[in-house]
C-alpha positions as CSV (number, residue, x, y, z in Angstrom):
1,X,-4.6,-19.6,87.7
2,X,-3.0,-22.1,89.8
3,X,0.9,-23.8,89.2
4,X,-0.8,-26.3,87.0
5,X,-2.5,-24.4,84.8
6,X,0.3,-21.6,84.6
7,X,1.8,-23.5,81.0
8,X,-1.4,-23.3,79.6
9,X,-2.2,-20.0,80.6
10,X,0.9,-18.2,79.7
11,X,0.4,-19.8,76.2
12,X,-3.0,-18.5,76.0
13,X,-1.6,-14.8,76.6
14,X,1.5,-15.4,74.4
15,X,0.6,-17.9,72.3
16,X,3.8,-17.2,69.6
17,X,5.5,-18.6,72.8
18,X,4.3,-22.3,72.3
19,X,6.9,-23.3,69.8
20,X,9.4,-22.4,71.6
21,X,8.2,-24.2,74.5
22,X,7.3,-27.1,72.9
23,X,11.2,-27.2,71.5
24,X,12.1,-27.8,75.1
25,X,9.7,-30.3,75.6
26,X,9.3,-32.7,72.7
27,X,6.1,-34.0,72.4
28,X,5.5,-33.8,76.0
29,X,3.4,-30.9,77.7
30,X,6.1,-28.4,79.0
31,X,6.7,-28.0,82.5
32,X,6.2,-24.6,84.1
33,X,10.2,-24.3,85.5
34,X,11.1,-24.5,81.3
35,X,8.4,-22.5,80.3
36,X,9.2,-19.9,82.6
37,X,12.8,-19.7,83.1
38,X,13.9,-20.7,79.4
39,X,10.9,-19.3,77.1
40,X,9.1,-16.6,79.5
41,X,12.0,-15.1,81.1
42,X,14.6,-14.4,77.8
43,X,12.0,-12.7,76.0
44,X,11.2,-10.8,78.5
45,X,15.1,-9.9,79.4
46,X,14.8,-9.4,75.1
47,X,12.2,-6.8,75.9
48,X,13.5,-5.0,77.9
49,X,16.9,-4.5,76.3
50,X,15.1,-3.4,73.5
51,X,13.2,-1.5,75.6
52,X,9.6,-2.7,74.1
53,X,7.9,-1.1,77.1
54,X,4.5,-2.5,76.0
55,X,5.4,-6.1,76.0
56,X,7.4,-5.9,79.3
57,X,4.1,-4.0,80.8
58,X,2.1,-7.4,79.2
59,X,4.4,-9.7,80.5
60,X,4.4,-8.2,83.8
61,X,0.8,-7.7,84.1
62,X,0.4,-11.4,83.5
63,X,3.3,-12.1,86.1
64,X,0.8,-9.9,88.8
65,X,-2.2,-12.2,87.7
66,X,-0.4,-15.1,88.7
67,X,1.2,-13.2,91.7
68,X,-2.4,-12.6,92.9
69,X,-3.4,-15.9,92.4
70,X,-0.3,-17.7,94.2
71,X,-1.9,-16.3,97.4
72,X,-3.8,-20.0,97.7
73,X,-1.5,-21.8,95.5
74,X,2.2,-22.3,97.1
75,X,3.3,-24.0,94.5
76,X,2.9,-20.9,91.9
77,X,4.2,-19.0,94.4
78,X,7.5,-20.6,94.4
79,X,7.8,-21.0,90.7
80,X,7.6,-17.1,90.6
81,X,9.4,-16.3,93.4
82,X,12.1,-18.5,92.4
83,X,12.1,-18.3,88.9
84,X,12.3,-14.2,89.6
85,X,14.9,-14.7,92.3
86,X,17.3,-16.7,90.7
87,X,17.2,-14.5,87.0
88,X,16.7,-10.5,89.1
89,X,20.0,-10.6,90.7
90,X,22.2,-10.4,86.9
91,X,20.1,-9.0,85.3
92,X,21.5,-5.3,83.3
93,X,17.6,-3.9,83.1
94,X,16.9,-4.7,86.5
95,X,15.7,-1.3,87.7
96,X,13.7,-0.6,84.5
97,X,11.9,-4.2,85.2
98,X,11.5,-3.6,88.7
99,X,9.5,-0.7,87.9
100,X,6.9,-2.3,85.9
101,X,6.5,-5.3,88.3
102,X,3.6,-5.3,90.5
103,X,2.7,-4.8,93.4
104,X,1.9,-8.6,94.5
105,X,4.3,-10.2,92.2
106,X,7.2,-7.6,94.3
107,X,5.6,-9.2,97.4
108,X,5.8,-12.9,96.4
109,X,9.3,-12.5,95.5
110,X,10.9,-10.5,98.2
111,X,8.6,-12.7,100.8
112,X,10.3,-16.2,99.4
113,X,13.7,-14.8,99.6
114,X,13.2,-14.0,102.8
115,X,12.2,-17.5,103.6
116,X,15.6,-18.8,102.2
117,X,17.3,-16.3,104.3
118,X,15.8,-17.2,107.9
């Protein structure tokens, strides 16, 4: 997966996701930042209020595929770390999340902060 393709393929795992999406984006294709902060993001916040456990474990397992795959793709990098770093911080289910995230996409996150922080 790279940052280009990250639309596409989150649509591919979710695809009851695209008309949501496509509400933000008209006819145009929608940008990763919308799809993840605005579509991916709520229901996954929605998930784990409800505490749907196996859709926050699918959600997160995709979230480690792209983690992995950020390694030679900055740009996917930052839309995760920053997508994660700006939503984590408020969030009520943050501890039951944090314990279904992977290993990588932990990684990705904490390293970016860290790069704001120096």
């Amino acid at each position: 997966m790279t940052f280009e393709m990250f639309v596409q393929d989150m649509l591919a795992r979710f695809p009851f996701l695209r008309e949501e999406c496509s509400a933000y984006m008209a006819d145009d294709e929608p940008l990763a930042y919308i799809a993840f902060g605005c579509v991916l993001t709520p229901w996954l916040e929605r998930c784990l209020e409800t505490r749907d456990i196996a859709n926050v474990i699918k959600i997160c397992r995709f979230l480690e595929a792209s983690a992995l795959d950020s390694s030679s793709d900055e740009r996917l990098s930052d839309l995760i770390a920053i997508e994660l770093g700006e939503w984590l911080p408020g969030l009520r289910e943050r501890s039951l999340l944090l314990s279904h995230l992977g290993h990588e996409t932990q990684r990705v996150r904490s390293y970016h902060i860290s790069r704001l922080d120096s």
